[in-house]
Phi, psi and omega in degrees: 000127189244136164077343185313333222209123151283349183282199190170116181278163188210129210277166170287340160320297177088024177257352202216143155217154162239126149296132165227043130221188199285312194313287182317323202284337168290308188303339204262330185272356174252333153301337197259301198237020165037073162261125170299314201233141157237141132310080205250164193229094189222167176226046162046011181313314208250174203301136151258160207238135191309322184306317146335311206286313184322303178327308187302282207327342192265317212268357189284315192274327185280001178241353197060026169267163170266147151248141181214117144253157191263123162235172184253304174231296183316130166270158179270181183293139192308326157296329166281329176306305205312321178300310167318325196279330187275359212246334182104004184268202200221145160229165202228143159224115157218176207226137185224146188267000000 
């Protein structure tokens, strides 16, 4: 399932959570584990779902985090590059041969 559950469990500890999407497992490494930057390295095969997206971008500015998605053949959604670019990240396309 890609994009779905904005929640994102957290252990009592706060060193372990688990997630079952792309949205939690970001929001939990910029929220959780206070990361400036993510890399994500996907190749846009399974759904993305639009509502998300606004959500990173929101949850990206409010941490002072970066996004750099990575792709291969697949452009990511014009709203998610867009998104990566306000964040101070970047999106990559590159195609290996």
């Amino acid at each position: 399932v890609f994009w779905r559950s904005p929640a994102y469990m957290i252990s009592t500890d706060a060193d372990h959570f688990a997630v079952r999407d792309t949205y939690s497992a970001m929001r939990a490494m910029v929220e959780v584990r206070g990361a400036d930057a993510v890399y994500w390295f996907c190749d846009f095969d399974d759904e993305v779902e639009d509502e998300a997206i606004p959500k990173l971008g929101k949850v990206l500015a409010d941490n002072d985090a970066r996004l750099y998605i990575h792709t291969l053949r697949r452009k990511p959604p014009r709203d998610l590059a867009t998104v990566a670019e306000r964040s101070g990240g970047a999106s990559i396309r590159h195609r290996l041969r």
